[in-house]
C-alpha positions as CSV (number, residue, x, y, z in Angstrom):
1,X,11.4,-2.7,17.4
2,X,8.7,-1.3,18.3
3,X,9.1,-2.0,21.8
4,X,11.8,0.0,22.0
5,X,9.9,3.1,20.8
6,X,11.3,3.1,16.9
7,X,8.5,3.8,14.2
8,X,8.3,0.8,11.4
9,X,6.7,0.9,8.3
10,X,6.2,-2.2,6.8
11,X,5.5,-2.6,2.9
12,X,2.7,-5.3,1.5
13,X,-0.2,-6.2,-0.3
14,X,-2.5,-7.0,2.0
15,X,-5.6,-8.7,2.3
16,X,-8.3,-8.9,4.8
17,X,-7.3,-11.7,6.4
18,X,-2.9,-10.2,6.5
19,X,-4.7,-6.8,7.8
20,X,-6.2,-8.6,10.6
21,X,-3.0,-11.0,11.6
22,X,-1.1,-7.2,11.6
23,X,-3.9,-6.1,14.0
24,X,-3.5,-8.7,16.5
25,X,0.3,-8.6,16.6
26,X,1.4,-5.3,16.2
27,X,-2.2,-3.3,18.3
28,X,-1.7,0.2,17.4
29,X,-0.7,-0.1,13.9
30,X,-2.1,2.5,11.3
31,X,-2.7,0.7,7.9
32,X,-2.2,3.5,5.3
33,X,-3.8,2.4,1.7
34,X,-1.3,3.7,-1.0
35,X,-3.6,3.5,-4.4
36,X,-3.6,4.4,-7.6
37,X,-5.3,4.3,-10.8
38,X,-4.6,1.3,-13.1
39,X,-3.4,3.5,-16.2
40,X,-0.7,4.7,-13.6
41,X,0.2,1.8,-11.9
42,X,1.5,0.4,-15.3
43,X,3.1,3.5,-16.4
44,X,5.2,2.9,-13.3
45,X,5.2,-0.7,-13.3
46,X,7.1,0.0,-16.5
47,X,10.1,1.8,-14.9
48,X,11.2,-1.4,-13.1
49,X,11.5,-5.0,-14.1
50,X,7.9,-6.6,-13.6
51,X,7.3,-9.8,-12.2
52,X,3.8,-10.5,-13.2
53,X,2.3,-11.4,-16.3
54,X,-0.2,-9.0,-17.9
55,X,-3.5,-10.5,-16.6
56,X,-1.4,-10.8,-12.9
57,X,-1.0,-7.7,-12.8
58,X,-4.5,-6.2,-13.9
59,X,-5.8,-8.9,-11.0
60,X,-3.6,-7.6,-8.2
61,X,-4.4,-4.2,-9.1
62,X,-8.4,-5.5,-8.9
63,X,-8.2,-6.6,-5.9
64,X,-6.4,-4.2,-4.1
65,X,-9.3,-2.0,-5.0
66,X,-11.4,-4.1,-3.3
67,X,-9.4,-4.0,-0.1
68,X,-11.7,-2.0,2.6
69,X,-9.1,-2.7,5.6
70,X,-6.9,0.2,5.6
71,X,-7.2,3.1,8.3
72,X,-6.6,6.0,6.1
73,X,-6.6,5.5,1.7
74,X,-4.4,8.3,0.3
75,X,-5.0,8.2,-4.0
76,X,-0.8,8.9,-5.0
77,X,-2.3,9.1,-8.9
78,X,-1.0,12.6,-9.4
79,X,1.5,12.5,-6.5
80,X,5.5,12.7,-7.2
81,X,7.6,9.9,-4.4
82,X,8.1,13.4,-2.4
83,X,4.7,14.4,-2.1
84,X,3.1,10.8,-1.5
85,X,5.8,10.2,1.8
86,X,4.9,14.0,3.1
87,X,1.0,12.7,2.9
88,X,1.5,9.7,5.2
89,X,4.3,11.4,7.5
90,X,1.1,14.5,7.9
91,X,-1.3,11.4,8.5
């Protein structure tokens, strides 16, 4: 918890209105934007079992774009796992 002084990292697609509900319960959160560009995001949505239909997908991706919310945006494109967790840990 972090009460007790242990970091937490929470995973999500968030909108405005999530980003502002984190805010107000959890004050000094950091939001970190993970992005990446579309032609990537389904070259790697293609590794695991996907969920979404074709047109979901393309609109989730959309509108995460338009997400202005975030503290710090780090572009993972060209970044392996490794490098993309060194780049928040630095942030």
């Amino acid at each position: 918890m972090l009460a007790d002084g242990i970091d937490v990292v929470i995973a999500d697609v968030l909108t405005g209105d999530t980003a502002a509900l984190y805010r107000e319960l959890l004050p000094e959160v950091l939001i970190v934007e993970l992005v990446v560009e579309f032609g990537e995001a389904e070259r790697r949505a293609g590794t695991r079992p996907v969920h979404l239909t074709p047109g979901e997908f393309r609109e989730l991706h959309e509108r995460q774009g338009e997400f202005s919310a975030g503290d710090v945006r780090v572009d993972t494109t060209g970044l392996s796992v490794r490098d993309a967790v060194a780049r928040v840990r630095g942030i």
